[in-house]
N, C-alpha and C positions, 0 to 999 in steps of 0.2 A: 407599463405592464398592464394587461387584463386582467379586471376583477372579476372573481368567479362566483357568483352567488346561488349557495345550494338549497335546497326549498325542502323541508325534512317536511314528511305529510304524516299527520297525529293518527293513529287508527285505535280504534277501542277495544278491539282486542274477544270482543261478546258476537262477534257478526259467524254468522251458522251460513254453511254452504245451503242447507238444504230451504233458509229463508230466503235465499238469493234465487233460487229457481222459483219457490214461491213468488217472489215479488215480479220474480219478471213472466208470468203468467196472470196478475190480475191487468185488469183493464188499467188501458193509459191512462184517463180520467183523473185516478187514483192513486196518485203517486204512491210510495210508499218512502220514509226517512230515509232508508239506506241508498235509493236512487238519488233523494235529492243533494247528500254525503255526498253521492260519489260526481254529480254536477258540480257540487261546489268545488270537489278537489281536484276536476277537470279544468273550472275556469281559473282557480289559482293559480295551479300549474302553467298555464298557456300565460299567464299574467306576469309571472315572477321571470318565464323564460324570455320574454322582450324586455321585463327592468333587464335581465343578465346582457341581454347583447346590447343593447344602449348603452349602460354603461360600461360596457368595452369596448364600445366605438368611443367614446367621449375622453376616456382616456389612450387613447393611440393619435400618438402627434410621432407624425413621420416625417422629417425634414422640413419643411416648411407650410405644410398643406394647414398647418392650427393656425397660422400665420394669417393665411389668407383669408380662408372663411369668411368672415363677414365685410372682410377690405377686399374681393376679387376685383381689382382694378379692371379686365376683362368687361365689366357689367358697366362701368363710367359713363354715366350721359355726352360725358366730353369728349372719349372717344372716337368717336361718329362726326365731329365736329375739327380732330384732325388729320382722320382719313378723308375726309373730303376738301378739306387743301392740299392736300397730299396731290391727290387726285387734279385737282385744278391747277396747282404748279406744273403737273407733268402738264398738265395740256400748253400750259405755257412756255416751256422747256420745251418740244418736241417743235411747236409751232415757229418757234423764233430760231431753232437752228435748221428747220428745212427753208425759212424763208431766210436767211444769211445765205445756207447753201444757192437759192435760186437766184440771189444777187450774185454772188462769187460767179456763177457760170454764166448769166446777163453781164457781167466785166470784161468781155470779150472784144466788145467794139466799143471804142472811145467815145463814141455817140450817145449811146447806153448809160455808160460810164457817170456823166453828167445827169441825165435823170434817176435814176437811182440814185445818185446821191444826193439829190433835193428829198426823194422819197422820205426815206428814216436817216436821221441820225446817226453817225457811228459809234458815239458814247451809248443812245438810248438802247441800241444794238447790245450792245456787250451788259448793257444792265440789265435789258429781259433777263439774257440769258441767265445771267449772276444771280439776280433776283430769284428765280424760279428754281435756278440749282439748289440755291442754300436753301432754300425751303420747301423743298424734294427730302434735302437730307433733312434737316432738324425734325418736319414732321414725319419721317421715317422715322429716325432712333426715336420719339415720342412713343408712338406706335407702338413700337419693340419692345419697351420699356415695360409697357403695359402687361403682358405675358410673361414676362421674367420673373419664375416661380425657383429658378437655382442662384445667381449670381448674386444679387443686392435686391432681394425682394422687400427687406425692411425699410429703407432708404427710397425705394421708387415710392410705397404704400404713404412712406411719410410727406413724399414730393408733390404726389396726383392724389392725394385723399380727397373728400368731401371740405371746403374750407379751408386748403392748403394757399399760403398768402405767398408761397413757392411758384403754386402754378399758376395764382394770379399775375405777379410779373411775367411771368413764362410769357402768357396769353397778350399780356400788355407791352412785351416788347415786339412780337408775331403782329400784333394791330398795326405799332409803331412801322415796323420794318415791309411790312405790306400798303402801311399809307404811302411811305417814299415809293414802293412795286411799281403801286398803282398810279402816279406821277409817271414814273417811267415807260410801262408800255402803255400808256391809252393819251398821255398828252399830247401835242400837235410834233409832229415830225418822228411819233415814234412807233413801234412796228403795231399798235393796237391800232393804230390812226390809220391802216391798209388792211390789218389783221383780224377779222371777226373772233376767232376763236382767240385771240390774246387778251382783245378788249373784255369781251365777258369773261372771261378764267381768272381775271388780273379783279376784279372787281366783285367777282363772285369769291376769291380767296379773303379780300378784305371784308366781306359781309356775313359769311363763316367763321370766321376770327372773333366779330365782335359778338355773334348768336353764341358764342361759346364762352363770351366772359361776360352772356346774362347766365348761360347754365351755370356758371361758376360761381354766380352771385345766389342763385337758389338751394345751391348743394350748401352754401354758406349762410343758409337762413337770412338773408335780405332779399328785399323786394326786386325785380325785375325792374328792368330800366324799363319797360311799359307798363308796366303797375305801379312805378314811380308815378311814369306820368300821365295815369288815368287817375291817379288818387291824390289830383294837384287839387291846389284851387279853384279854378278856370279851367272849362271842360274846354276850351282854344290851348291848352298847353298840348298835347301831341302832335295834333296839325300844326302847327308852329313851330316845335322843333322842327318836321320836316320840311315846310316851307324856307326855315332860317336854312337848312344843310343844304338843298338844293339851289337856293339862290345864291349862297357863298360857294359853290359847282361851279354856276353858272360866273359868275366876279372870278373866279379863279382862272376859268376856261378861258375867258376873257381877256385877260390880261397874259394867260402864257401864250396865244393866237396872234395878240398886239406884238410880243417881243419875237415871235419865231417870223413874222413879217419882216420885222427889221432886220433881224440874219441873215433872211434869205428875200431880199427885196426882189430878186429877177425868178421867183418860182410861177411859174403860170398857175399853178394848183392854188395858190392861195389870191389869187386875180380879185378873185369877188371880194373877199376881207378888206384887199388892199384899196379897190378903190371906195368903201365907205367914206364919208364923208367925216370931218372933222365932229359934227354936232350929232351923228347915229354914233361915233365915237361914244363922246359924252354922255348922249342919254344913253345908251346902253347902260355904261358904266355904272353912272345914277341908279337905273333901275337896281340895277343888282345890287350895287353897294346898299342902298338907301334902304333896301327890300333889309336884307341881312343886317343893318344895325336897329330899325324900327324893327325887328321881330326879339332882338335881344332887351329893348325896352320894353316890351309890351310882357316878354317873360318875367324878367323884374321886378315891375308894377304888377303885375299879378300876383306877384309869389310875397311880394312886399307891403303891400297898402293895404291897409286893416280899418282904418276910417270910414266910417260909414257911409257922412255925407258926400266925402270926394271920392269914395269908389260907385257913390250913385251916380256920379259926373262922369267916371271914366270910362265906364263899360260901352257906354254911348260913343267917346272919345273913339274907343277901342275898334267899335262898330264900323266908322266914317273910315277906318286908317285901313281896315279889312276890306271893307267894299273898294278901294282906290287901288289896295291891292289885286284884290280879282279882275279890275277893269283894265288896270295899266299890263298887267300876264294877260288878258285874252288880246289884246293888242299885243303883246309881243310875240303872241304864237302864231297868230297871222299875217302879221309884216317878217314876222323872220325867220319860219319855219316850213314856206309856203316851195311848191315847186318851183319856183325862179327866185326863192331866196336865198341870203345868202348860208341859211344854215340848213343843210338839204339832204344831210346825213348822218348814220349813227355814228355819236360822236359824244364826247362829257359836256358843250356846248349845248346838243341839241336836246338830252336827256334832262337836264341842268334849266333848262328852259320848260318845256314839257312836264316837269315835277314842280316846277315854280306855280307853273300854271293849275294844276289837278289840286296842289296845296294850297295855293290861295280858295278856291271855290269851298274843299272840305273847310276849310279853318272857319269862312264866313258862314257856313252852311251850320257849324259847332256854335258857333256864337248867335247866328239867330233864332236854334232851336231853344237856346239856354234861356237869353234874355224876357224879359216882359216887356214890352212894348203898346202902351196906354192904349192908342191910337190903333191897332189892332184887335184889340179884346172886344 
């Protein structure tokens, strides 16, 4: 119910019509008492009539609108963050059932038949698809969710608020189920590996997911996973993470390329792969492996070693393992990313490679700005 507050204005009772015509012929200048009365009971008045309407707004709660007010789930930083996987699954959705449809209508002659099915996969096939549907809907009803000011607005406000440990699994199972997506349409034989717009949608959903469980971690008063780690010990912890993520890409790429070879050993498409030699095998391997477990020691020992004398030892250590890193990636980008090599297009290999290589240079580039070096001064 509206409160009504009435404002009784005091008068004295001694005021003469004929001072009132007086006063309002002397000069402005010169006020006289009974104008500045009647200012005062002007501004009161105007004053007392906004207390009365605010506090008749403040009390009127009309279905759930008191409800919302300062919880408008609508305003969410994270919103923005599910409409645009939304948006990217459809591109992925759309893109893997018109290219099913052009294979189904290419099944015509039995000639055909055979290379398209080296093409894509028939599981990876039906995974896009799957992949991108259910995550058309989930971050649909998400979406929905958000707006629901009749149905269970208490219950959504409790689910998606600022710090809800709700929507952080939410967020963390979307990561999950978009890491396996993204295996599915961009690995070797599957419709990303033919597909432009699947590869980047399918990987752009998984990079969206995770920017949304830093907003998630900020609405929740902690640090940002990159204010984690810029505010590490070692200004090489950043570039290092991405050097380690991109080099374990690059070992992964690797090794799903080795097993889809032996599947399909009679594919001409994978010609170049196949005939590597036993020892680009290996070093390959090496490299990426080797890169990806010395970046996990090197995080470690940074985050770990507090002694003085042996952290004046290691930084040096640290130095020598960085620099062998930049040199063994600038060699790898030009033996095997070259126009007659054998990694020659956009691909998790070739990105995996190329990020190895940009992150080894920043990382080394971080560590020799940081260090002191005698022998330079």
């Amino acid at each position: 119910m509206p409160i009504r507050i009435t404002l009784v204005e005091e008068t004295t009772g001694f005021e003469n019509p004929d001072n009132n015509s007086e006063n309002q012929n002397r000069p402005s200048a010169t006020p006289s008492s009974s104008l500045r009365r009647n200012e005062s009971r002007n501004a009161t008045t105007f004053v007392g009539r906004h207390i009365s309407r605010a506090a008749s707004r403040s009390l009127i709660s009309s279905g759930n609108r008191s409800l919302v007010g300062d919880n408008d789930m609508t305003a969410s930083p994270r919103l923005l963050g599910y409409a645009f996987s939304f948006v990217a699954s459809l591109v992925v959705l759309v893109s893997s059932i018109l290219f099913k449809q052009n294979i189904d209508l290419e099944r015509g002659s039995a000639e055909e038949f055979e290379e398209v099915e080296l093409i894509v996969e028939d599981w990876k096939m039906s995974g896009a698809i799957a992949f991108s549907a259910v995550s058309c809907m989930l971050c649909s009803l998400i979406m929905l969710v958000h707006f629901d000011t009749v149905c269970l607005p208490r219950v959504w406000i409790r689910v998606f608020k600022n710090g809800s440990r709700i929507e952080r699994n939410i967020i963390a199972f979307l990561i999950m189920f978009w890491a396996a997506g993204t295996y599915t349409c961009t690995s070797a034989y599957s419709v990303g590996y033919v597909q432009p717009n699947v590869y980047f949608s399918s990987w752009l959903c998984l990079v969206v997911l995770v920017h949304n469980y830093d907003t998630w971690r900020l609405g929740a008063k902690y640090k940002s996973l990159y204010q984690v780690a810029i505010g590490s010990r070692s200004p090489t912890t950043l570039n290092l993470v991405g050097l380690g993520f991109f080099s374990l890409l690059s070992l992964l790429s690797l090794v799903d390329i080795y097993t889809a070879i032996r599947r399909h050993s009679d594919d001409p498409t994978m010609k170049t792969f196949d005939d590597l030699s036993e020892v680009a095998w290996i070093f390959s391997l090496g490299v990426f492996a080797g890169t990806f477990g010395l970046c996990l020691i090197i995080l470690v020992f940074n985050h770990y070693v507090n002694h003085a004398k042996f952290k004046s030892l290691w930084i040096y250590g640290e130095g020598l393992i960085l620099f062998a890193f930049m040199a063994v990636w600038t060699f790898s980008v030009f033996a095997g990313t070259g126009v007659t090599s054998v990694i020659n297009d956009a691909s998790n290999i070739y990105f995996g490679v190329w990020g190895s290589f940009l992150f080894s240079i920043l990382t080394f580039g971080s560590w020799f700005q940081d260090v002191d070096i005698p022998l330079l001064e």
